[in-house]
SEDOBA-382664 format. One record per residue: residue number from 0; x, y, z of N, C-alpha, C, O in turn. Coordinates in steps of 0.05 Angstrom, whole numbers, plus 5000, padded with zeros to 4 digits. Atoms other than C-alpha are relative to their C-alpha. Layout:
PT/NUM/X/Y/Z/X/Y/Z/X/Y/Z/X/Y/Z
...
# end
This chain:
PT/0/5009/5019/5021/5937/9157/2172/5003/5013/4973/4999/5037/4970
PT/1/4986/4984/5021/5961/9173/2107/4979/4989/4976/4967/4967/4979
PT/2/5019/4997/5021/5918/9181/2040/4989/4984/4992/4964/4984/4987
PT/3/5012/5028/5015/5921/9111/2013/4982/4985/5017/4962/4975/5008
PT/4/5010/5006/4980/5902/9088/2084/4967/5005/5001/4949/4989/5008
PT/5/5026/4985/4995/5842/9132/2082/4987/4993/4986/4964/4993/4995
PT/6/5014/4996/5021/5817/9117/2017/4990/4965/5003/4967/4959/4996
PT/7/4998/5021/5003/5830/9040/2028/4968/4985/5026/4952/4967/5023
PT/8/5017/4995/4975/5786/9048/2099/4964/5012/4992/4942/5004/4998
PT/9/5030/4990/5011/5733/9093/2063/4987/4984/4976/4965/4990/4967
PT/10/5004/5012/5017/5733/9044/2012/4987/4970/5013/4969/4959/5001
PT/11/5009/5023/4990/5720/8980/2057/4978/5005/5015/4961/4988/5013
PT/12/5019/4990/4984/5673/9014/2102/4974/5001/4983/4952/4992/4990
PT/13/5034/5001/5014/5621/9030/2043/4996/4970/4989/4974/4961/4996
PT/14/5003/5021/5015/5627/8966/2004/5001/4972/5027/4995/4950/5019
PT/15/5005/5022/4980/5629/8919/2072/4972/5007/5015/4954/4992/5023
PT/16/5030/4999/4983/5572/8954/2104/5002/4984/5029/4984/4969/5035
PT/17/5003/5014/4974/5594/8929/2176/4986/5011/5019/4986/5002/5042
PT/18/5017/4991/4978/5546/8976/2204/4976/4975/5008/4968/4968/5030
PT/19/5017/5016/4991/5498/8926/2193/5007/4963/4994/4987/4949/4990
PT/20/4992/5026/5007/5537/8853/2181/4976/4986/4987/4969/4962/4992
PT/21/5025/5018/5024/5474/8838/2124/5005/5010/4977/5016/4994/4962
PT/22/5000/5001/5031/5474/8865/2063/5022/5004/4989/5032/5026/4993
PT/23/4969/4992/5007/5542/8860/2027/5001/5015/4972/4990/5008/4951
PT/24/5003/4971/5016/5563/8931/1988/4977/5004/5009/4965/4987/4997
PT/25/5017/4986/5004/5502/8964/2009/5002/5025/5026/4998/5022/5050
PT/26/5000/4989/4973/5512/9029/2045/4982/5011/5024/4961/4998/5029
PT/27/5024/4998/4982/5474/9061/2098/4989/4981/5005/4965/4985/5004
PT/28/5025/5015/4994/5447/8998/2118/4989/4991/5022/4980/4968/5027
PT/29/5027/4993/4988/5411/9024/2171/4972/5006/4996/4956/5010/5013
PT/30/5013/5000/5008/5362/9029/2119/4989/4971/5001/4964/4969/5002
PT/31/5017/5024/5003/5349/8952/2115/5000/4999/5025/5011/4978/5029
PT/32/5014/5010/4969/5331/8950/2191/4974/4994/4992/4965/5001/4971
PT/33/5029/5006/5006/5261/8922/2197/4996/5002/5043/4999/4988/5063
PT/34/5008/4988/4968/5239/8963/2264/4986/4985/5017/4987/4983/5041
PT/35/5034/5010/4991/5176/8926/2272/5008/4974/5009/5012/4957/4992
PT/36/5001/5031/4993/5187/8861/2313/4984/4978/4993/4991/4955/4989
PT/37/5010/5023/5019/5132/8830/2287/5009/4993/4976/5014/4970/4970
PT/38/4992/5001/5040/5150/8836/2212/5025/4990/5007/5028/4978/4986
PT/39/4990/5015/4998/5211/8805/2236/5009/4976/4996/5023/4961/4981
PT/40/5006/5029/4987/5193/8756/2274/4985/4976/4981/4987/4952/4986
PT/41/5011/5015/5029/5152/8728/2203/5016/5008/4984/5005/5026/4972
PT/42/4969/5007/5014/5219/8726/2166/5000/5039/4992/5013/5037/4971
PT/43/4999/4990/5007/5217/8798/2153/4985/5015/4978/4998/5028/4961
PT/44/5024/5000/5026/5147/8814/2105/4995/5024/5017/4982/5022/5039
PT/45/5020/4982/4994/5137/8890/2114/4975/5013/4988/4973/5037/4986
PT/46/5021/5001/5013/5070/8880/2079/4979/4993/5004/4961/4990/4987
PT/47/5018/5008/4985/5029/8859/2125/4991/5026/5021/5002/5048/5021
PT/48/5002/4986/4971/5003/8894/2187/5022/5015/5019/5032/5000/5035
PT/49/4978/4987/4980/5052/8938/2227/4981/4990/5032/4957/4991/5035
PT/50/5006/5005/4968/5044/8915/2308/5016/5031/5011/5011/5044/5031
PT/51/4980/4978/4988/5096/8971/2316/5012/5020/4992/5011/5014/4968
PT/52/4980/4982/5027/5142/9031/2281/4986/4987/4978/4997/4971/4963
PT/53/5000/5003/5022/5094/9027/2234/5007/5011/4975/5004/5001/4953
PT/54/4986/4984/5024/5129/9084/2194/5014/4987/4989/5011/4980/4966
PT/55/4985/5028/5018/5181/9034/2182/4993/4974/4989/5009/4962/4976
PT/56/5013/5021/5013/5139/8978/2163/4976/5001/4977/4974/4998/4952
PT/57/5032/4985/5026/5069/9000/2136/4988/5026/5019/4974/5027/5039
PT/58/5016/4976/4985/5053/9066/2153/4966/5010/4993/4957/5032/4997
PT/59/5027/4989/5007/4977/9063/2127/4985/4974/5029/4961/4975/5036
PT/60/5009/5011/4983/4965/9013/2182/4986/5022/5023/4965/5015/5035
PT/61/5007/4977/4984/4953/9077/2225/4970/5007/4991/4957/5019/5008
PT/62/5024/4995/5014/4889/9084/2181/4982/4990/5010/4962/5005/5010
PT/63/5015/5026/4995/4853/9026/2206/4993/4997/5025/4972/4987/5033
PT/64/5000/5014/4960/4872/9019/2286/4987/5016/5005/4985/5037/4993
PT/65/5029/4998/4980/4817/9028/2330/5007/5025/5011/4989/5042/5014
PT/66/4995/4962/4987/4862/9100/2362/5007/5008/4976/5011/4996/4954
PT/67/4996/4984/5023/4874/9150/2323/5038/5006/4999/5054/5008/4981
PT/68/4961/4990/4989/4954/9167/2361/5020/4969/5008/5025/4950/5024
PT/69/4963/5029/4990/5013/9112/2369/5026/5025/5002/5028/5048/4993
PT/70/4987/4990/4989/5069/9129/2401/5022/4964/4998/5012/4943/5007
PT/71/4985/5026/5004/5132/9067/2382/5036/5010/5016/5046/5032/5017
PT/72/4974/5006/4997/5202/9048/2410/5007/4983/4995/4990/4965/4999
PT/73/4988/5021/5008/5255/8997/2384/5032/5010/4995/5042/5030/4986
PT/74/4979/4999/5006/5321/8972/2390/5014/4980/4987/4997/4963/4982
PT/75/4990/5031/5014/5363/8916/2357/5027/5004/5012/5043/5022/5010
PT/76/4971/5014/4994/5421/8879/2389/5009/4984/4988/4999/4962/4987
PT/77/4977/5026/5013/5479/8844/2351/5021/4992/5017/5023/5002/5039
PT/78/4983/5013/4980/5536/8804/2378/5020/5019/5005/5024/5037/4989
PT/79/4978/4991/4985/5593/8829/2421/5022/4997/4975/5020/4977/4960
PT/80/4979/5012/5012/5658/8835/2378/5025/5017/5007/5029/5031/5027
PT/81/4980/4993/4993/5720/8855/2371/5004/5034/4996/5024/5047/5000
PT/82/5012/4966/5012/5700/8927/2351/4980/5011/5010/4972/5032/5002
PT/83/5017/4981/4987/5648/8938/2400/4977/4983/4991/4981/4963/4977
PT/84/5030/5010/5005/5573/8917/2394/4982/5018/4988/4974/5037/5000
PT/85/5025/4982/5009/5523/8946/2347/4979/5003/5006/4965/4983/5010
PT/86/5030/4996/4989/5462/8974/2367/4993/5016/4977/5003/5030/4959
PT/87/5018/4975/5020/5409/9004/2334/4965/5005/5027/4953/4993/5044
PT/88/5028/4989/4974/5347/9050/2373/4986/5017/4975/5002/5027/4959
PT/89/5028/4997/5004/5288/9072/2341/4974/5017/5014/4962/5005/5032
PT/90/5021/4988/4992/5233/9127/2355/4975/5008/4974/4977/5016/4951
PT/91/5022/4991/5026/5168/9138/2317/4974/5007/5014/4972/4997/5037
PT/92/5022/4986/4994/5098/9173/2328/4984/5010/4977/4991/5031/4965
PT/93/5026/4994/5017/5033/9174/2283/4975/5010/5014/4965/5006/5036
PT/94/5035/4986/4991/4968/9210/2288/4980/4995/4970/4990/4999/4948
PT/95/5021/5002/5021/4907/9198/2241/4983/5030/5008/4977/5037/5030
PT/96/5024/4990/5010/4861/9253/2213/4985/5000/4988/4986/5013/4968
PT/97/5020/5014/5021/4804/9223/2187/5006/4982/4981/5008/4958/4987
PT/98/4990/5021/5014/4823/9192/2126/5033/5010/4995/5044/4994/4980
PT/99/4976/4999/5000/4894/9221/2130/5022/4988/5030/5015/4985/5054
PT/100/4972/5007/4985/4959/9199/2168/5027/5009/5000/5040/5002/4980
PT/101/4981/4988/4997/5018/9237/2194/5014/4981/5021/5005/4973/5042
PT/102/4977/5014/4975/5083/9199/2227/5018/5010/4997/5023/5008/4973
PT/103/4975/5004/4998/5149/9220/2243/5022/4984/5018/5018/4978/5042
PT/104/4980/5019/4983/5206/9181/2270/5032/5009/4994/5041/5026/4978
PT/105/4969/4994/4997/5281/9178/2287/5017/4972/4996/5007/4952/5005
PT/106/4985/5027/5003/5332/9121/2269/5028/5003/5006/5041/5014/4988
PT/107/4965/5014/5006/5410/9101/2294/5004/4988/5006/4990/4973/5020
PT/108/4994/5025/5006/5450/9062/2285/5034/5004/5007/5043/5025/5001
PT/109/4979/4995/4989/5521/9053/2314/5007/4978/5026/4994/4962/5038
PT/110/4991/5017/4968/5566/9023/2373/5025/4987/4991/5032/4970/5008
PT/111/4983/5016/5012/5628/8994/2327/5027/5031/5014/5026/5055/5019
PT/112/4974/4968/4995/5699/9036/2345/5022/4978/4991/5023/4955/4998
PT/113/4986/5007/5012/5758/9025/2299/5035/5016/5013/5043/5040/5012
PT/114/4964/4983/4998/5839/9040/2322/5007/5013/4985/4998/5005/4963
PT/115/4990/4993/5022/5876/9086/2280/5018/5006/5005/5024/5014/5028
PT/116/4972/4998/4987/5942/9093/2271/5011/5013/5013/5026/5007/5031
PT/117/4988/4978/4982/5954/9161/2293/4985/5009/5029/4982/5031/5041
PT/118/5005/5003/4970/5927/9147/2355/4955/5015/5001/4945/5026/4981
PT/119/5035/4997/5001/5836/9161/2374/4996/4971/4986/5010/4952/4980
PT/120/5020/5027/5004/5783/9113/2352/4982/5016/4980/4975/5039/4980
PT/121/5022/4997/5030/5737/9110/2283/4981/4986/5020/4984/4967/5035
PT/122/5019/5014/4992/5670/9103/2302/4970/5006/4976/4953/5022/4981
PT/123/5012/4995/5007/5628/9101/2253/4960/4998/5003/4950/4980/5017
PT/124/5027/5000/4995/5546/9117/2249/4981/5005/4984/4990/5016/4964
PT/125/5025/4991/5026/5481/9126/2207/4974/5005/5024/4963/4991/5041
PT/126/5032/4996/4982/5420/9166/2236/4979/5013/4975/4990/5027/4958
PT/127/5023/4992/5017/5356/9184/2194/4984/5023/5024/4990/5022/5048
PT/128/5022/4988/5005/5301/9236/2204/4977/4996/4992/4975/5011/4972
PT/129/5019/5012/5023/5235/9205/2178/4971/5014/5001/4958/5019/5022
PT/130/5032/4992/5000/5166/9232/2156/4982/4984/4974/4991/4976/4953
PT/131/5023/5014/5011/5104/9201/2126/4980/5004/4990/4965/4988/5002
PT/132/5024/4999/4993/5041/9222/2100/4985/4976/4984/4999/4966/4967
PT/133/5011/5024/5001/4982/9162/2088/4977/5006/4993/4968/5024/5007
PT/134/5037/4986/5004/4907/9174/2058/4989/4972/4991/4998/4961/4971
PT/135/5029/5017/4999/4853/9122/2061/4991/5002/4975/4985/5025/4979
PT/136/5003/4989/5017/4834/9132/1994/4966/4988/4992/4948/5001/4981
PT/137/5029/5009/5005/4770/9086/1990/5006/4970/5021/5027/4960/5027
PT/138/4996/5021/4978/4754/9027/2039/5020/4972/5002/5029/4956/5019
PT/139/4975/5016/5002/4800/8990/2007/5028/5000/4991/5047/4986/4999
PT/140/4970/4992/4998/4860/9019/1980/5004/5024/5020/4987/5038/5030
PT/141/4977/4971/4986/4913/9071/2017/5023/4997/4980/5029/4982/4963
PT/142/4969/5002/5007/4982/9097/2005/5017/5009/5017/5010/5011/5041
PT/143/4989/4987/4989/5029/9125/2027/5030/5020/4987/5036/5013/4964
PT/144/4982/4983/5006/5089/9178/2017/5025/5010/5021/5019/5018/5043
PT/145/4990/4995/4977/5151/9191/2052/5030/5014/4995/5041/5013/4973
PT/146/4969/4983/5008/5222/9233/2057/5013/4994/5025/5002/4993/5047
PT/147/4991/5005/4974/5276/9215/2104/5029/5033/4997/5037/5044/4977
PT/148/4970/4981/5002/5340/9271/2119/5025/4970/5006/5022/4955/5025
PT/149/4980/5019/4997/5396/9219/2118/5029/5004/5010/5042/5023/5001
PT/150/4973/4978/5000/5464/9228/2148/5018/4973/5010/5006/4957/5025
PT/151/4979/5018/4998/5524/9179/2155/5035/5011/5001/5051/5024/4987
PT/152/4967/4989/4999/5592/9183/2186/5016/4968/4994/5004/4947/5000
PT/153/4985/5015/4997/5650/9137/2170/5018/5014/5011/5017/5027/5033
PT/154/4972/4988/4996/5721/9160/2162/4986/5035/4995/4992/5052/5011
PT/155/5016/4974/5005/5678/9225/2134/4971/5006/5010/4961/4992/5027
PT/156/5025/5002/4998/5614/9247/2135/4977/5012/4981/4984/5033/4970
PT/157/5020/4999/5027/5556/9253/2084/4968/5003/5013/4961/4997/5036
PT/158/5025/4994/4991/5483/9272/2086/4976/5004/4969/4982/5019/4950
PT/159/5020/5008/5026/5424/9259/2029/4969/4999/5014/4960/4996/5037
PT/160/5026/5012/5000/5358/9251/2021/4987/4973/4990/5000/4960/4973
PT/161/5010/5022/5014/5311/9193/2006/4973/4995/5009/4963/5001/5030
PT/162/5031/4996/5011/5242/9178/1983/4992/4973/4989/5002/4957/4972
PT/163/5012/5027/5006/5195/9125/1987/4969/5001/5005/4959/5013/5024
PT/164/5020/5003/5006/5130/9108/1964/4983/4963/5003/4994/4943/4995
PT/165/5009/5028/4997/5076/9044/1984/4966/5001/5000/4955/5019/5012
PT/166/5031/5006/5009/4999/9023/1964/4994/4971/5008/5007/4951/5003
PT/167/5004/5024/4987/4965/8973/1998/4965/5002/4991/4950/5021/4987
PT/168/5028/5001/5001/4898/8935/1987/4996/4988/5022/5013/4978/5036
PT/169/5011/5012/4967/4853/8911/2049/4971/4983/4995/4953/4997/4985
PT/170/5026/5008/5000/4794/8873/2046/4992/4972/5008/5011/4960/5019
PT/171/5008/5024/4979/4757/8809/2071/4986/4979/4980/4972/4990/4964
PT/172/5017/5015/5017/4727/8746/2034/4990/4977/5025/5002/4958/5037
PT/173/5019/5016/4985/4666/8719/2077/5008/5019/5028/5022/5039/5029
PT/174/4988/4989/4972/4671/8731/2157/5015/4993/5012/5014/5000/5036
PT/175/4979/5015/4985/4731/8689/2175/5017/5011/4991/5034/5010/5008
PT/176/4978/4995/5019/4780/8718/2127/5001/5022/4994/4981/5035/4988
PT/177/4988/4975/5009/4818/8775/2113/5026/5005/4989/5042/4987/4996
PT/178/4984/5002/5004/4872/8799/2082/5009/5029/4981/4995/5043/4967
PT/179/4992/4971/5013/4925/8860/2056/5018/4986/4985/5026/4964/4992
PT/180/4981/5003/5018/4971/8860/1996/5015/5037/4989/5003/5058/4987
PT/181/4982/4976/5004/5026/8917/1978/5023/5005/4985/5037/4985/4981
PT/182/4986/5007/5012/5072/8937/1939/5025/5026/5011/5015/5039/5029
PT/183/4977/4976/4990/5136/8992/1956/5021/5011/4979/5027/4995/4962
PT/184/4975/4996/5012/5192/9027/1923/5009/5022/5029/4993/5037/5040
PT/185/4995/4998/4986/5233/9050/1974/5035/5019/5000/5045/5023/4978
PT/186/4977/4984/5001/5302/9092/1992/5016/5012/4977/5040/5015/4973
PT/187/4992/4983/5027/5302/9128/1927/5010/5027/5008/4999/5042/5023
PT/188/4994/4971/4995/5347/9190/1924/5032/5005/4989/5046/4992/4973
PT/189/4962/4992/5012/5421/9222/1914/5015/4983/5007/5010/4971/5027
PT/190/4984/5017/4979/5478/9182/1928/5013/5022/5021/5012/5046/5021
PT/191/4987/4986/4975/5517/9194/1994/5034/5016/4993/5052/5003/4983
PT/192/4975/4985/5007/5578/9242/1984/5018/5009/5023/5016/5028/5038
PT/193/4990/4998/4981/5630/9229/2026/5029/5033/4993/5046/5042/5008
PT/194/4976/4981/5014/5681/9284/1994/5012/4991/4979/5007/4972/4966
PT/195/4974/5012/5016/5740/9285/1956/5022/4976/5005/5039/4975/5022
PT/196/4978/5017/4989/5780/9227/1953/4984/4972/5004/4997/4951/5005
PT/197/5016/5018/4983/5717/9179/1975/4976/4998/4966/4968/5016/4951
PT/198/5019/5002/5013/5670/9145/1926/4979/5001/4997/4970/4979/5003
PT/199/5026/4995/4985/5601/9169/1928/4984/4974/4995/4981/4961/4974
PT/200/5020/5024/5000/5553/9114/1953/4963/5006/4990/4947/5023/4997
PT/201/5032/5016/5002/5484/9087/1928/4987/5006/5022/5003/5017/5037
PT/202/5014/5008/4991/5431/9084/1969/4994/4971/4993/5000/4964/4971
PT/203/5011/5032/5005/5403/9004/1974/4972/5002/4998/4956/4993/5015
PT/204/5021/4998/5008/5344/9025/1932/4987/4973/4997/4999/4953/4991
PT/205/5012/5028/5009/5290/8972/1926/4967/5004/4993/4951/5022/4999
PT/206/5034/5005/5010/5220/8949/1896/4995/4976/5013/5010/4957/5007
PT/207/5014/5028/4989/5180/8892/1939/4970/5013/4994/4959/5033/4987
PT/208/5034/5004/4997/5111/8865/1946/4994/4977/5021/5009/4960/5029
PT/209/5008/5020/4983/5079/8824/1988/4969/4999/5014/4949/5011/5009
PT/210/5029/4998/4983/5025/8808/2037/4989/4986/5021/5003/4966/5026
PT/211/4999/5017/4988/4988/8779/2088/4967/4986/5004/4950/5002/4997
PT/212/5020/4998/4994/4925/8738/2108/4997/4988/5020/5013/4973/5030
PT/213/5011/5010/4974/4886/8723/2164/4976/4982/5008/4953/4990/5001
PT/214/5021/5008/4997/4842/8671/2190/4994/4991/5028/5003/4976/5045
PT/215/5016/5010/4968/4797/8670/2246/4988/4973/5005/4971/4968/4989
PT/216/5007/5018/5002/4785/8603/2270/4978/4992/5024/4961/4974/5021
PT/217/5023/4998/4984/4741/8611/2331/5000/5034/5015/5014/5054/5008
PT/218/5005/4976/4985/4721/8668/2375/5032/5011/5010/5044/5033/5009
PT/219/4970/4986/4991/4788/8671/2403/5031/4996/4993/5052/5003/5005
PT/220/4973/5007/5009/4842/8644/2361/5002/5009/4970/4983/5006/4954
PT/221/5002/4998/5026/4866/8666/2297/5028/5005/4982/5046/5020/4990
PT/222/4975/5012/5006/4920/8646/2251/5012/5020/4977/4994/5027/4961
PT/223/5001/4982/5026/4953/8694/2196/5032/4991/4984/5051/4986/4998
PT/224/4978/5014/5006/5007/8671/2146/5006/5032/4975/4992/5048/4962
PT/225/4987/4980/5018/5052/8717/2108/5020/4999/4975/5035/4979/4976
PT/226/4984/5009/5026/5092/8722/2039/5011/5028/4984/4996/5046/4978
PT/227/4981/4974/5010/5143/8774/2009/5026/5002/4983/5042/4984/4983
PT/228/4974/4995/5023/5196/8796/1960/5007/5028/5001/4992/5048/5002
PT/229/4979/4971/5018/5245/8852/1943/5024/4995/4993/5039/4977/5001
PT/230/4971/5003/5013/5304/8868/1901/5002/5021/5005/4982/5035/5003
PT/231/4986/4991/4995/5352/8912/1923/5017/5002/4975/5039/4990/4971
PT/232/4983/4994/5018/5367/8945/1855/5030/5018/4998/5046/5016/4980
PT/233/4974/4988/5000/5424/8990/1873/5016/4998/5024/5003/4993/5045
PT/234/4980/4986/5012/5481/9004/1887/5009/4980/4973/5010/4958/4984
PT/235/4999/5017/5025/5496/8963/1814/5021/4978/5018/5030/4982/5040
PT/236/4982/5023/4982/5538/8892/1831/4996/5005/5029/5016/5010/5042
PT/237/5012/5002/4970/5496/8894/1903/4978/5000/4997/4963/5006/5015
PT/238/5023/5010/5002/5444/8876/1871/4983/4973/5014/4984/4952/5001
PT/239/5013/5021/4993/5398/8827/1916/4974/4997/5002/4961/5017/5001
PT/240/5026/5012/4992/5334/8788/1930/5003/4990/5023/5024/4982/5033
PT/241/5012/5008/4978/5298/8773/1987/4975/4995/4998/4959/5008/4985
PT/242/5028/5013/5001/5239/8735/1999/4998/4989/5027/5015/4975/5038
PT/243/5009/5015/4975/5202/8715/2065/4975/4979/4995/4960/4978/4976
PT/244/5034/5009/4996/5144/8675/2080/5000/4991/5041/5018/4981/5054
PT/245/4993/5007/4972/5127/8668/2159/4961/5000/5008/4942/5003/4993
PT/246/5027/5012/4988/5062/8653/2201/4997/5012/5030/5014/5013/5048
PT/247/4992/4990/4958/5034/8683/2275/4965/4982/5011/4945/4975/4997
PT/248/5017/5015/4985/4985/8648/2319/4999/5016/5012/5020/5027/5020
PT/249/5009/4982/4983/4942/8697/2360/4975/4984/5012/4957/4970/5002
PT/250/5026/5001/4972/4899/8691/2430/4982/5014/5007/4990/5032/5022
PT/251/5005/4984/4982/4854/8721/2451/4998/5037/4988/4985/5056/4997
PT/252/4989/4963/5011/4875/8794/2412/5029/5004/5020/5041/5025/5018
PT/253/4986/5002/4974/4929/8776/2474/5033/5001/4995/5052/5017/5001
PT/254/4968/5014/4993/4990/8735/2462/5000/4991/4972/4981/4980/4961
PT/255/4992/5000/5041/5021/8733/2383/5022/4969/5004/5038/4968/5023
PT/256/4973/5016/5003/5068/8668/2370/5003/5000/4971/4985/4993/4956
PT/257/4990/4997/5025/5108/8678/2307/5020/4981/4985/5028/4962/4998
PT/258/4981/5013/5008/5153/8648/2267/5012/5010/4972/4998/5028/4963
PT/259/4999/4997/5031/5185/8657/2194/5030/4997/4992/5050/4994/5005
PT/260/4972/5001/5019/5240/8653/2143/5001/5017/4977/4984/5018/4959
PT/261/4997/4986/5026/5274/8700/2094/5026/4979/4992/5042/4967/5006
PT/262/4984/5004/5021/5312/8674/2034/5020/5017/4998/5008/5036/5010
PT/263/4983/4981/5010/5371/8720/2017/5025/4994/4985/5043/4980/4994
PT/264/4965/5006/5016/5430/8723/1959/5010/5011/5021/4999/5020/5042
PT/265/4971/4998/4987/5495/8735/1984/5002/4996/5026/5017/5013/5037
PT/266/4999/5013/4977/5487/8698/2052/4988/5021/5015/5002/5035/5029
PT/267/5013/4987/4984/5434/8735/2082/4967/4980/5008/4947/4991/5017
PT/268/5021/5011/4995/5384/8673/2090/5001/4998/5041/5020/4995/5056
PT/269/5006/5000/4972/5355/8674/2163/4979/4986/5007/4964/4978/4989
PT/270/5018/5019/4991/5312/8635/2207/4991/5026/5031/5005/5041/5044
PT/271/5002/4978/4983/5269/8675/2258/4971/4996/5008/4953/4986/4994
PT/272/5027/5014/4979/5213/8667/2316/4997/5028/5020/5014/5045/5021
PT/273/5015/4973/4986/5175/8722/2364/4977/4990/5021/4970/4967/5027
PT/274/5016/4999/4987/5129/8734/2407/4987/5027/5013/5000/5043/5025
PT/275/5008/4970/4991/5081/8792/2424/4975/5001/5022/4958/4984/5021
PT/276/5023/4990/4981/5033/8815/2476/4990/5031/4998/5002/5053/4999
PT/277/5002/4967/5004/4981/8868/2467/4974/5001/5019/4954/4986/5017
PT/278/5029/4995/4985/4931/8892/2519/5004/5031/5004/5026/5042/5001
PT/279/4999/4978/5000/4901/8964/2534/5012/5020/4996/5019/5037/5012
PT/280/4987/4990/5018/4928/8992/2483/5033/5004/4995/5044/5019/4979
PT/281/4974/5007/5000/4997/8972/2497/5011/4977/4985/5005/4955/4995
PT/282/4978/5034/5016/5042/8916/2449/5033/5005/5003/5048/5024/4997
PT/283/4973/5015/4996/5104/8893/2462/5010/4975/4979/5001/4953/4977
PT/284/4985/5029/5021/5142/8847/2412/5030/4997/5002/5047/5014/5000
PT/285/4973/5020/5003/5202/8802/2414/5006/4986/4978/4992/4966/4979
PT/286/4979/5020/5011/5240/8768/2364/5029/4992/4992/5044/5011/4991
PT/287/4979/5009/4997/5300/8731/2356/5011/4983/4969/5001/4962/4961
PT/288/4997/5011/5027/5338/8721/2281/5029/4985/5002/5050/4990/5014
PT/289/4976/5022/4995/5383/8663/2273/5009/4998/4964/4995/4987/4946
PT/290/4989/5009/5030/5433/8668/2206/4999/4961/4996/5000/4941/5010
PT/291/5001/5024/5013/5429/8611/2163/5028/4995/4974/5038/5010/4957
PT/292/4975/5006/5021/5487/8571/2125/5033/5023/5010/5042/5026/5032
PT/293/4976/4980/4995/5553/8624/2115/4988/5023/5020/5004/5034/5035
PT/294/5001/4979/4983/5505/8677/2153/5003/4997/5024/4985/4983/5032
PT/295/4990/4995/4975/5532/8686/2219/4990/5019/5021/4997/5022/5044
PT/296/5014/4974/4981/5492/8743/2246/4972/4993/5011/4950/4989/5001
PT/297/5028/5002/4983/5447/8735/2298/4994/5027/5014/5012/5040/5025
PT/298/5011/4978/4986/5402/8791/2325/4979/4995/5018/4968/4973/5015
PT/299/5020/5003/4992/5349/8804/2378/4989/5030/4997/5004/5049/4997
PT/300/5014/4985/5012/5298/8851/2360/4977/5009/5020/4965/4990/5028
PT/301/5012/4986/4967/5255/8899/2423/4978/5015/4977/4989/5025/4957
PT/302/5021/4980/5007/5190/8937/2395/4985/5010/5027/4990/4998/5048
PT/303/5013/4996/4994/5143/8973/2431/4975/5025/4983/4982/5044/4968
PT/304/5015/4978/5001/5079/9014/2419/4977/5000/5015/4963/4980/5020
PT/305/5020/5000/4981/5027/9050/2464/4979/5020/4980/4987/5039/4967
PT/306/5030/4997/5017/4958/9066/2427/4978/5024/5014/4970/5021/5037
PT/307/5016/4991/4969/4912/9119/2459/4978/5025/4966/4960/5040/4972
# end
C-alpha cells in the first residue's frame, strides 16, 4: 500500500469513526459507549443512577448502595457487515471507604477487519485503562475524578491520556420523591498521535448535565423519569448535541421496564427500551437501541453487576 493509500485510509478511519458507526469525525469512539444498560435503555442520561459500570456512567453512585464492593461486566453488539461485526466488552470494579470511592475498569472495542492491497487484513481497535476516585462530600453533594490510559490502533497506533471530572446533587422532597442532578466534563486530554504522515486526532471532549427523579407510588412500585444534554465540543467541525429524556417503571426493587429517546445532530437520533432484574445483590440489564431517520445503527446492549 503505497503513501497516498495510507494517508487516504488513516485519513477516513479518524474522521468516519467506523469503530463505532455514531458519532461522525469523532475519534476513539469507544469513548461515547454508554456501558451501563440502564442509562441506555432511558435514551442514554448518564446522570442518573448507575444500575451497572458505574465508572462509566456515575461513579459516585458507589457512595450510596447499600454494599460497599461491585464487581460489573458489559458488552455491546452491532450488526453483522461486510467487515466483520463490532463488539465492544467491558470490565469494571468499585469499593467504597467510608465517604470515599475507588473503581477501576477496562474497555474494547473492536471486531471490524479491512483487505489490503499487499495482501493481510487491517483490523482496527480502541482499548482504555480506567480509574476513578469519588468522595461523599456532605449528604448531599459528591464528585468525582478520573484518568483513563488510552490507546488506539488503526493503520498505526497511538496512545494518550484523558481526564474527566463529575458533581452530583442527591436529595428528597417529602417521602415519595427523590431525586439526583449532575453535571460532567469528560475525555479531556492530548490529542491521539498517530505518527508521521497521520493527522493527530481530538479526543470527543464534552460538557453535559442532567438528571433524574423518582417517584414512589405505593409500597412496591415506583416510577423514575429522566432528562439530559451534552455537547461534544471537540474535535472542531464534530461538534455535536445530544439530548435524552427516558422513563423506568420498577417492581418490587425486582423487575426495571425502561424506555427512552436521545436526540442527536448529525443522524445520531435513537429510540431505545430495556429491561432489568435485580435480586440478592445481583442486576442484570438489557437494552435494545433502534436508529432513527438516516441512523441506521442498531445495537443490543448486556450489563451486569454483582454487589456484596
Amino acid at each position: 500500500m503505497n503513501n497516498i493509500i495510507r494517508h487516504i485510509l488513516g485519513g477516513a478511519l479518524l474522521c468516519a469513526a467506523p469503530l463505532a458507526g455514531m458519532a461522525q469525525g469523532h475519534s476513539m469512539a469507544l469513548l461515547e459507549v454508554n456501558s451501563d444498560a440502564r442509562s441506555a435503555a432511558m435514551g442514554g442520561n448518564a446522570y442518573g443512577e448507575a444500575a451497572t459500570m458505574g465508572l462509566y456512567a456515575n461513579p459516585t453512585t458507589l457512595l450510596y448502595g447499600e454494599e460497599a464492593t461491585t464487581v460489573s461486566a458489559a458488552t455491546q453488539i452491532y450488526p453483522d457487515t461486510d467487515a466483520g461485526q463490532l463488539m465492544y466488552y467491558g470490565l469494571a470494579a468499585g469499593r467504597r471507604f467510608g465517604q470515599h470511592g475507588v473503581s477501576l475498569g477496562f474497555r474494547y472495542q473492536g471486531g471490524y477487519s479491512f483487505p489490503m492491497d499487499e495482501g493481510g487484513k487491517l483490523r482496527p481497535k480502541d482499548w482504555t485503562v480506567d480509574a476513578a476516585y469519588s468522595l461523599r462530600l456532605a449528604d448531599h453533594f459528591s464528585a468525582s475524578v478520573g484518568v483513563s490510559l488510552l490507546h488506539s490502533e488503526l493503520y498505526a497506533k497511538a496512545t494518550t491520556v484523558g481526564f474527566q471530572a463529575a458533581a452530583y446533587y442527591r436529595n428528597r422532597c417529602g417521602q415519595h420523591m427523590d431525586y439526583v442532578v449532575g453535571l460532567s466534563a469528560e475525555n479531556m486530554g492530548p490529542a491521539l498521535d498517530y505518527g508521521d504522515g497521520y493527522v493527530k486526532a481530538k479526543l470527543p471532549a464534552l460538557f453535559g448535565g442532567g438528571g433524574e427523579m423518582g417517584l414512589d407510588l405505593a409500597a412496591r412500585h415506583r416510577l423514575s423519569f429522566s432528562l439530559a444534554g451534552q455537547y461534544y465540543c471537540l474535535p472542531k467541525r464534530s461538534e455535536m448535541f445530544l439530548g435524552s429524556v427516558g422513563a423506568e417503571y420498577t417492581y418490587d426493587r425486582l423487575l426495571s421496564l425502561r424506555a427512552g429517546f436521545r436526540y442527536g445532530e448529525n443522524d445520531n437520533s435513537a429510540v431505545a427500551f430495556g429491561v432489568g432484574v435485580s435480586h440478592w445483590g445481583l442486576t442484570a440489564a438489557v437494552s435494545h437501541q433502534r436508529g432513527v431517520g438516516d441512523n441506521d445503527t442498531n445495537l443490543t446492549a448486556v450489563s451486569l453487576q454483582f454487589a456484596f
